[in-house]
N, C-alpha and C positions, 0 to 999 in steps of 0.2 A: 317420016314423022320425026321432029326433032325433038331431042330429050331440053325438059326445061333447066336451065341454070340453078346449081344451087345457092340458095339463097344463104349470104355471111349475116351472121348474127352481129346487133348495135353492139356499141360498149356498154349503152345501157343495161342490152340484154345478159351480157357476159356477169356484169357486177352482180345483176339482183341473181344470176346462177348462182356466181360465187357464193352470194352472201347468204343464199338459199342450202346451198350443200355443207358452207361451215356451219350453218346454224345446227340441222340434221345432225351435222357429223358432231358437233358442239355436247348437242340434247342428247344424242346417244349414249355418248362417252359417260358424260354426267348420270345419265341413268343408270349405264349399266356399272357403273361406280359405286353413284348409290345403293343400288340395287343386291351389288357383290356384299356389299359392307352389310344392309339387311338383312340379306340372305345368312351371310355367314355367322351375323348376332340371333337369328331366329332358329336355324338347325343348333346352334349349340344349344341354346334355351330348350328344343324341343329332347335336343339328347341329356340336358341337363335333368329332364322333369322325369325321363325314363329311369336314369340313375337317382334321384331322390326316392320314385317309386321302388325301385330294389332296397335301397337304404334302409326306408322304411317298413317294408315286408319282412327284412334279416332283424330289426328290431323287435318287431313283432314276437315274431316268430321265437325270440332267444327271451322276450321278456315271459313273454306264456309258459315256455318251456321251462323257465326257472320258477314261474308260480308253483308250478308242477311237480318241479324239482323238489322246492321246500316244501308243498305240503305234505307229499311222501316219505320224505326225510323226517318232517317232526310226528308224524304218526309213527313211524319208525321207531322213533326214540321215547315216544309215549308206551309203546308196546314192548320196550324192554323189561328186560326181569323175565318172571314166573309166567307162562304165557296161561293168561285164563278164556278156552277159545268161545267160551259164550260172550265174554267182555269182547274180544277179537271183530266177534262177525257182527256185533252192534255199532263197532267204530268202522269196519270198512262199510258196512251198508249203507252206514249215515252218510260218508265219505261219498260214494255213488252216488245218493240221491242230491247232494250240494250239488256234483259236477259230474253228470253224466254220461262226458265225453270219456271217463274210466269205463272202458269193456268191459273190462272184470277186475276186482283185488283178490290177493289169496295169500295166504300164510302155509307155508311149509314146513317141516320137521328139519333137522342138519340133512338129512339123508335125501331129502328132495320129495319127498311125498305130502299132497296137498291136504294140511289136517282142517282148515275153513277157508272158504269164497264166497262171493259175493254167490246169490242166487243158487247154491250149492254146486255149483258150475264145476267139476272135475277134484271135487275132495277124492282123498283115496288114490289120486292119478299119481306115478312118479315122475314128478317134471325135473329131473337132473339132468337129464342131457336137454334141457332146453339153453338157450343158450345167456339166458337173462338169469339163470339159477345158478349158472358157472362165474357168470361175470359177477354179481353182486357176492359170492365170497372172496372175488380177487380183487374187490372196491371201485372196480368199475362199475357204476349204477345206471348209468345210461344205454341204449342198448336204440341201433339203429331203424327204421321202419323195415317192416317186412312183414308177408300175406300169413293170417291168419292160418293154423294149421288144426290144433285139436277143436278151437272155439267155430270154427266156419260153421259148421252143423247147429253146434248150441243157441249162437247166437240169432242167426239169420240174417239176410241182407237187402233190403227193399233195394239199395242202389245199386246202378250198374258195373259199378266197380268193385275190383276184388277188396274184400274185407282186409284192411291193413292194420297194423300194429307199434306202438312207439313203445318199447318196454323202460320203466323204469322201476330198479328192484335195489333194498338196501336190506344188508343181513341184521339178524335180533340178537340181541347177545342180555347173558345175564348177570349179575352183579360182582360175578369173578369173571367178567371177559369171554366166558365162554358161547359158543353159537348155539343159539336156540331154535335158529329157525332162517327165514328169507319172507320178508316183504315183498311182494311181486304185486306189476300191476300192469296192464295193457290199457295205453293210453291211445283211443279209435283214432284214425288219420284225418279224420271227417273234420276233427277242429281245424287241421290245414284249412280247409276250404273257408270255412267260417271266417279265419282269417282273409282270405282271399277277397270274400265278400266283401266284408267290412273296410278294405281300402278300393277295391276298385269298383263296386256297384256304385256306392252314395254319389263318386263324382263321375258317372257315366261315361267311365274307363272301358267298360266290359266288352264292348261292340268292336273297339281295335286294338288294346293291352292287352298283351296276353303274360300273364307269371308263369314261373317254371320255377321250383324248389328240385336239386340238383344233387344228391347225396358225393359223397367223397369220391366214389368213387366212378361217378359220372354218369350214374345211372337217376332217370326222373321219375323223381318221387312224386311228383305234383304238375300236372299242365295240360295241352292241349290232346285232345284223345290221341293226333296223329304221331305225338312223340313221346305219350308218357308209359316208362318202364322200360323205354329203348336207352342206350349208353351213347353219350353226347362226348365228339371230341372238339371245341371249338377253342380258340382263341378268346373268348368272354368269363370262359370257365376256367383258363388259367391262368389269367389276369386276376378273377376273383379268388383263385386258391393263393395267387401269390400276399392275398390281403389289398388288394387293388380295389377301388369303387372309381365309376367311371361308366363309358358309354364307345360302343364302336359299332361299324359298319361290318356286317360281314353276311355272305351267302350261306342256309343249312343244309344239311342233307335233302330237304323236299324242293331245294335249284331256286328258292328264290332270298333275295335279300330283305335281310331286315334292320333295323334299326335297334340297337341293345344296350339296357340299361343292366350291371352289373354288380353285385355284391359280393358279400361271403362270410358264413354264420362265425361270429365272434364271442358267443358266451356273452353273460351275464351275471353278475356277483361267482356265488359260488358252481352255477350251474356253466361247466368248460365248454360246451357245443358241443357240436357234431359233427365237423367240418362242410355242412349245409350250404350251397352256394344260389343265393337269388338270381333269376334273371328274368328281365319284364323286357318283351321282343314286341316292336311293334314294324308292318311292312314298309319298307323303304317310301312307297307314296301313298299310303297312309301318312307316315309321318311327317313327312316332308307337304302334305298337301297344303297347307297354311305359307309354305312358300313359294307353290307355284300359282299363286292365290297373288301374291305380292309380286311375281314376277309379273305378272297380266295385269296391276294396275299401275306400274311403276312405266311398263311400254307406252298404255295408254297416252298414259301424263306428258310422256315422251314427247309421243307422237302430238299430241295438239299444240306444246308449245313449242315443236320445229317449222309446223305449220302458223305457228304466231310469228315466230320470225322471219319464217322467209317472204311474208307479207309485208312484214317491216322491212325486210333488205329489199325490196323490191320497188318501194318509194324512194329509198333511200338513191338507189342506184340511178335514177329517172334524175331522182335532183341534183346529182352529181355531173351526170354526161351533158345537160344542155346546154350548157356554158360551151362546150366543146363542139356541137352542134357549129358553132360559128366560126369556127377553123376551119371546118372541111373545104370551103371553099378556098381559102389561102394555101391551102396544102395542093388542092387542084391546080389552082394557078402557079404554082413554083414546079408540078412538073410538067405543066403547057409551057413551062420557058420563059414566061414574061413576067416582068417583073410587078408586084403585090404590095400592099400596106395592109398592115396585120391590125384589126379592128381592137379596140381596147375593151379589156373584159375587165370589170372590175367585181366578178363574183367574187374570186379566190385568187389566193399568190399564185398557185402552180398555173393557171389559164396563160393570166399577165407571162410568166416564164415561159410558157411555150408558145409565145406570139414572140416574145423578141429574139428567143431560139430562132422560131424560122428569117426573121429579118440577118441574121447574121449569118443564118443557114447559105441564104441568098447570094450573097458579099461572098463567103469562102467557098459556095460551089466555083464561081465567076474567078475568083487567084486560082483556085485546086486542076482548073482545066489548064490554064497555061501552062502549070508545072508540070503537067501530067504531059502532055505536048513535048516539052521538054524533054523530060525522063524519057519517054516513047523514042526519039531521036539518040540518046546518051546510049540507053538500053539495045537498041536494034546493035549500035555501032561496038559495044562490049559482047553482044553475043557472038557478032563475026569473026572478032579477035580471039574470044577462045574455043570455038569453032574450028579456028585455023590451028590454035594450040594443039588441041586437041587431036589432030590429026595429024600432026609433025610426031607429037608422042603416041601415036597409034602405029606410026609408020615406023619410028625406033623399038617400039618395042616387037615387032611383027618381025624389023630386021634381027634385034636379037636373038628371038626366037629360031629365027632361020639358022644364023652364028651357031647358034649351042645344037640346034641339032645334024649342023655340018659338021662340025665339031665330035658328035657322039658316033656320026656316020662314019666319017676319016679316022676314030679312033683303032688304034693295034690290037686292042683289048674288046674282048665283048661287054654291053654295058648293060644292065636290066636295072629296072625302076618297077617299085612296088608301092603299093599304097598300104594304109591301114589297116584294112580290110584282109592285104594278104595278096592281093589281087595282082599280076602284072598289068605295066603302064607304058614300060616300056622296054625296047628289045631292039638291038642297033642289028647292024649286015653281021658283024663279025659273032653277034650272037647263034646268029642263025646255022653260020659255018661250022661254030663250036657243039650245037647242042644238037643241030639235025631238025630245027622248028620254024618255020618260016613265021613272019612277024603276026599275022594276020592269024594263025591257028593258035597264037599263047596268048595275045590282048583280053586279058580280062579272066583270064586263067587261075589258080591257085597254084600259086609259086611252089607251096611246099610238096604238090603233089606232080606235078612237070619235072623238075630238075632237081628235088632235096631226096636224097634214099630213104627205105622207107623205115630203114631203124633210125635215123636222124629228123622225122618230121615231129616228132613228141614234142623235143626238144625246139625244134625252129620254131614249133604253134606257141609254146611256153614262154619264150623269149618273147614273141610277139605281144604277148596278153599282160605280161609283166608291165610292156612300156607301158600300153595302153591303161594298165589299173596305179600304173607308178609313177609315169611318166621318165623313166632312166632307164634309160640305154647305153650301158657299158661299153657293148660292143663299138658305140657310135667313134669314128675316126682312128681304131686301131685298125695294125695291118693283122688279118686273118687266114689263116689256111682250113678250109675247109673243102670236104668231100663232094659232087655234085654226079651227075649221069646226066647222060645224053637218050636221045631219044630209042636208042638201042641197047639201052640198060646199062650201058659200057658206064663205069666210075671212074670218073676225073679228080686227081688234085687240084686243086684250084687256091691261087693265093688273092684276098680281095681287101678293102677297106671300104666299109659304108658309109655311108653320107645320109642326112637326116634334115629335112626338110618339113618346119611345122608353123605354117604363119595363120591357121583358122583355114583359111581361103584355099591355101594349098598344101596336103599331107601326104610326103612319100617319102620312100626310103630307094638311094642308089645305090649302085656299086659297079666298078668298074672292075670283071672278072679274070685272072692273068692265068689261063693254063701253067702249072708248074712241073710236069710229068716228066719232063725229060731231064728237071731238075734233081727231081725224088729219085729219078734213076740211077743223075750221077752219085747223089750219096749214099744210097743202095750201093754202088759197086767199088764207090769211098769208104765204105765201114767195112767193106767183105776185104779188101783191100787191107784197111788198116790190122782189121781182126788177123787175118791169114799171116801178115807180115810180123807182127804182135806173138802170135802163137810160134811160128818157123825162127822166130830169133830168142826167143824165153830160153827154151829148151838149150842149144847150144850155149847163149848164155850164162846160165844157170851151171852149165856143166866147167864152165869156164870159173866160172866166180869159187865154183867148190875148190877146183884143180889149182888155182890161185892160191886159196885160203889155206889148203896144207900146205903148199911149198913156203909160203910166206908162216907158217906158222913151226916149221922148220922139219915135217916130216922126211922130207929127200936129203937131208942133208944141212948144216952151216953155207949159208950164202953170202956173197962179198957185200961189204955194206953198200954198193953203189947198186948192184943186182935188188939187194932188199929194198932198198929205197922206189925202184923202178915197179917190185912186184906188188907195196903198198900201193902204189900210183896207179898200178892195172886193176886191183882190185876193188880200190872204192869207184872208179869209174866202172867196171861194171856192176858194180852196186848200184850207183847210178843210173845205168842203163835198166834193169830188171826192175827197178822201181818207175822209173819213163815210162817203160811196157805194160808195168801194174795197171798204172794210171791210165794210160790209152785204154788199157782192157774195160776198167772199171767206166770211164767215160760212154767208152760203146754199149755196154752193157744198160747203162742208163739211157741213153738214146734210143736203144731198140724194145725197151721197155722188158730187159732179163733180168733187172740186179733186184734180189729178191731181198725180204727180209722177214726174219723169226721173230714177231712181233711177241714178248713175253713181259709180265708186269714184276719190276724188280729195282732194287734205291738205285742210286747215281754212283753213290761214294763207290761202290767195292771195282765198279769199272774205273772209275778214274784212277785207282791204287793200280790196277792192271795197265793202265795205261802209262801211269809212270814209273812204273817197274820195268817197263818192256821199253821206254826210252830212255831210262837212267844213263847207260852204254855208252848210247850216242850222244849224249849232254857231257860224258866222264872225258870225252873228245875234247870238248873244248872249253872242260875244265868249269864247264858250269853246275851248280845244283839246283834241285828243287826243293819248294816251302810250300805246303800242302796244307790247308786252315780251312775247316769244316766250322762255319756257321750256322747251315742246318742241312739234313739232306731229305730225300723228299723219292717215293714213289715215280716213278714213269713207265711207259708202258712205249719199250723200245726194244729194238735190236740191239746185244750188247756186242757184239764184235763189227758191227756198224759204228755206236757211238767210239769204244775205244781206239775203233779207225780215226772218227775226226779228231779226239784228244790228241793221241799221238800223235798227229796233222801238228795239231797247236804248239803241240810242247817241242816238238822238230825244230818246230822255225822259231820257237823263243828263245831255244839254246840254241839255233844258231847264226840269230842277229845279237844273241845277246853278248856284251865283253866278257874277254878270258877272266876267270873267277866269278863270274855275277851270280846274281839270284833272279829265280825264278816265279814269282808267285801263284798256284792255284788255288781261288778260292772257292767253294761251294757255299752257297746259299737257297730258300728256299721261302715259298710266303705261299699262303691259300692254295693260288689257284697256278705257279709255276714254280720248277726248280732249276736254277740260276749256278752259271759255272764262268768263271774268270779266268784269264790268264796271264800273267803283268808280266812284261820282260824292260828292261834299262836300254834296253840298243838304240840305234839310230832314229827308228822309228818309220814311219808311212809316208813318204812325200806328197804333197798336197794333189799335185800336179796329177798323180796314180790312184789317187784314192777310190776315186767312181769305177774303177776298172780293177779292183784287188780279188772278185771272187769273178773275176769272166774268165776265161780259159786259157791258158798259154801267156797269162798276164806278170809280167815280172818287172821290175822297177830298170830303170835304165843306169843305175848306178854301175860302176866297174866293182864296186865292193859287192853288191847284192849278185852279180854273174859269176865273184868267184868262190859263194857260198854255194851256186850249184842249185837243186830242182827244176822240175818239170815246170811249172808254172800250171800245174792242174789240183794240185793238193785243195786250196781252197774251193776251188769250182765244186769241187768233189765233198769236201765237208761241207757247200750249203745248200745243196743237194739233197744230202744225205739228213741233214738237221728238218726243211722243208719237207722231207716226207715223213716224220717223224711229229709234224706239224706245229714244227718251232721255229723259231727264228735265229740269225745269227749277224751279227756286224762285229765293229772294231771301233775306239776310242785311242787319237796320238796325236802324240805331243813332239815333236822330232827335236830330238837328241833328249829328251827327257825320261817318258814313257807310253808304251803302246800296251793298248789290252783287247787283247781279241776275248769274246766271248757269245756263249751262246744261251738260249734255254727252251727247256722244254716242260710240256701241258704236265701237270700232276694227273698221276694215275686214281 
């Protein structure tokens, strides 16, 4: 069974869609445009008519009250003076029967005991602890709603609600100011309702407005049985405490939403409120029913005239495509091949335009093949060529390849290659010899955990992650010595330089690894060597230099002057010498990681005094002084027979490059964050040629003058040494034949 073809829709058919789904999509929009814009003008109206309703109820409510207020009040003030209680019970009973919404009046003694009321209703009774007899001698007259207590009985109650009360009481006084008595009067709660009535029955409110009268303190005084006398905490009610009228949406405790129009009792001339708060609650679709009333004709409306138009687009579109109708065959014919004359439309421009289109269509298919023929030829004969390139440079780079890793193979040194990751990448023959790992069992390995020890891998992962979040590699091209193991735990020295390779495409790190163990050893048995020799010649020395020092200072005797001459000459050289040995000692000592230091917080000045006090001696030699100028001095936190080592280093060699008689300058200085020391001598000065080479070791100027002033050629090695662990710095500024200043500084303590 064959499936039938689907059937392509005309362009007719396409347009009157088109013009069918904008029209819909058109009417839609418009509707529901409209529709929002009514919507949203008819819910505020609806919430506006619920807050008019409150409005008007707090009016009410405050105008009534103040009726009440004032009539009270001028019976009041009628009843002052001389109380006569037969005149008394003729004015309240009148009062009752005007407005019989008063439950009861009564007049009281000062003392709170009822001497006439209305209907003899509790004469006799002591109503002082009432609370309407307390408040009206404190001038509060007004006196909150609340359930009938002594009257419940007297009065009786047809309705089903508890008998309530609005007290309003003002005290009597007589013509000297004194209290005579208390006005009191229970105003029934029943008038609420009355009110009630009289705005929402007339306009046929009753059936979905519901009122609520809302005392201060949240409790309802007035409303639906399901919520009246229960305490309301809502959003509507303190909006309206805030003095707010208005209207909002909100859910009550019985779970559903309502729609709230909102007030709050404002007084009346002299009558202050009660802080009474309105609210007229109607259900969310209740209220809103009037607008889903208007959504449902506004869709209607919609709907018929998207159906109007896609009637109309649908003529529309029929009388647009028929013109076109007589193309299809010219369009047929140019791709059968052969050539066509394009019939003239003279419906519309665009027809005419796409008839001479295809006639020109025709013409540049007919040029566009030969060219294309052409190009097909040019093209074949350029792809060969780089084809060929292509593989010239596959085959250079392939030999390359091979180069570098003959290259890495023949190398003396073993070579590893790591990637980003950490990973090995690569590992040549002579690695394999060094470390015990054949190539095949470390590819892809973790470097630091194969050959780094394992108190050294923090450190190596650290390094690694640094570049990685920093991009800087310190390490990258210096020559390094570091510690490594072999696959039997055995720990190698190793001297290397990494190589660093990052072009996207390709990221590793090399290095070409030099075993140095049997270098470590010769200097191992170079220091034991130097130390051993250093210690076995101090000692004789030393005994030498004493046993000199008395002959030469004449305890064995007068010596001939040619003998004295010779035994100054033995003595400063081995002065000489014991100082040599100092320094060898001092140098090893730093090397093997012995020369300790007493690190204590304490100023600069009183060492440097020490220090040129303990050189004066040997400056008085050669006839030089020192000039000592304190510009500021400054806390550090150093070893003081350390620093007074370098001083006395300094001030050595300034007296003694400096000329017979010169001066010497030391300066101290000091700022924030470092304390700064100088030392200026006149002599010759630094030759250029030596300068890069003044604090390496063994380093001495090649002058004949400078070799016959004698030193080690270690003093400064040793003072920049000693300054760097102390974690300062030290150089020198010269001027040859003018001035040279060596100086150093160090961190404020």
């Amino acid at each position: 069974m064959k499936l039938a073809k689907p059937t392509n829709l005309s362009l007719g058919a396409w347009l009157a869609l088109a013009f069918t789904l904008l029209s819909v999509l058109l009417t839609l929009l418009l509707t529901l445009l409209s529709d929002r814009a009514a919507s949203t003008q008819v819910r505020e109206g609806i919430g506006a008519n619920l807050a008019e309703l409150a409005n008007q109820t707090t009016s009410r409510l405050d105008r009534s009250m103040f009726e009440r207020y004032r009539e009270v009040q001028l019976i009041a003030r009628r009843l002052d003076g001389e109380l006569d209680l037969a005149e008394v019970k003729r004015e309240i009973e009148a009062l009752q029967e005007s407005y019989p919404t008063y439950a009861w009046i009564g007049v009281t003694d000062p003392a709170g005991k009822v001497l006439v009321a209305t209907r003899g209703m509790l004469e006799g009774i002591d109503v002082s602890a009432r609370p309407w007899f307390g408040n009206a001698l404190k001038g509060t007259p007004m006196g909150d709603v609340h359930e009938a207590l002594l009257l419940a009985k007297l009065l009786g109650n047809e309705s089903s609600e508890p008998l309530r009360f609005v007290d309003i009481a003002f005290p009597l006084r007589n013509d000297q100011g004194q209290t005579t008595g208390v006005l009191g009067v229970h105003l029934s709660w029943q008038w609420a309702r009355d009110i009630e009535k009289a705005i929402f029955v007339p306009v046929g409110r009753s059936r979905t407005v519901e009122p609520l009268i809302v005392s201060r303190a949240g409790t309802v005084l007035l409303g639906p049985p399901d919520v009246q006398g229960s305490v309301l905490k809502l959003a509507s009610l303190d909006a309206a405490e805030r003095g707010e009228r208005g209207n909002v949406q909100e859910t009550w405790p019985d779970g559903k939403a309502y729609l709230v129009g909102y007030s709050s009792d404002r007084g009346f001339g002299a009558y202050p409120g009660l802080g009474w708060r309105v609210l007229v609650r109607q259900e969310l679709g209740e209220a809103y029913a009037p607008v889903n009333q208007l959504h449902q004709r506004m869709l209607l409306v919609g709907l018929v005239a998207a159906l109007l138009f896609s009637l109309l687009g649908w003529g529309v579109a029929r009388l647009i495509t028929r013109p076109l109708l007589g193309l299809t065959d010219v369009a047929r014919g140019i791709e059968a091949g052969y050539a066509v004359k394009v019939p003239t439309a003279r419906s519309y421009a665009e027809v005419s335009m796409l008839g001479n289109a295809f006639t020109s269509l025709v013409k540049k298919l007919q040029d566009n093949e030969t060219e294309v023929r052409e190009l097909n030829v040019s093209l074949e004969r350029r792809v060969h060529e780089r084809t060929a390139a292509m593989q010239e440079a596959l085959e250079r780079v392939t030999a390359s390849e091979e180069r570098i890793q003959t290259v890495i193979e023949t190398a003396q040194d073993p070579f590893i290659g790591m990637d980003f990751d950490g990973c090995i990448t690569d590992w040549n023959t002579q690695a394999e010899k060094l470390f015990g790992w054949k190539r095949e069992e470390v590819l892809g390995e973790s470097l630091a955990h194969t050959i780094i020890p394992e108190r050294h891998q923090a450190a190596f992962i650290q390094a690694l992650v640094h570049y990685l979040q920093t991009g800087k590699a310190p390490f990258q091209g210096k020559l390094l010595e570091r510690t490594v193991r072999d696959r039997q735990g055995r720990e190698i020295p190793t001297e290397m330089k990494i190589g660093l390779i990052d072009t996207g495409g390709v990221q590793l790190f090399s290095a070409f690894v030099h075993d140095i163990s049997e270098r470590k050893e010769v200097q191992r048995l170079k220091s034991e060597f130097i130390s051993t020799v250093s210690h076995e010649l101090r000692t004789p020395l030393t005994s030498i230099y004493a046993s000199l020092s008395m002959l030469e200072s004449g305890m064995a005797g007068e010596l001939p002057a040619d003998v004295q001459e010779l035994m100054k000459i033995s003595s400063q050289s081995c002065e000489r010498l014991i100082r040599l040995i100092n320094d060898v000692l001092d140098v090893e000592k730093m090397d093997s990681q012995q020369f300790t230091y007493d690190m204590q917080r304490q100023p600069l000045r009183p060492l440097v005094e020490t220090a040129i006090r303990d050189t004066q001696s040997y400056a008085d030699s050669f006839g030089v002084r020192f000039e000592f100028e304190v510009i500021a001095d400054g806390e550090v936190l150093a070893d003081g027979d350390r620093i007074v080592q370098v001083v006395t280093n300094l001030l050595s060699n300034a007296a003694k490059f400096s000329p017979p008689g010169g001066l010497v300058q030391v300066m101290l200085s000091a700022n924030a964050d470092r304390v700064h020391l100088g030392v200026i001598d006149r002599g010759p000065g630094v030759p250029q040629k030596f300068r890069d080479r003044v604090f390496e070791r063994f380093a001495q100027a090649d002058g004949s003058d400078r070799r016959q002033k004698g030193g080690t050629g270690l003093g400064l090695n040793i003072c920049r040494t000693i300054v760097k662990e102390h974690g300062g710095e030290i150089g020198f500024e010269s001027e040859e034949g003018v001035r040279t200043e060596f100086h150093f500084e160090l961190p404020r303590a």
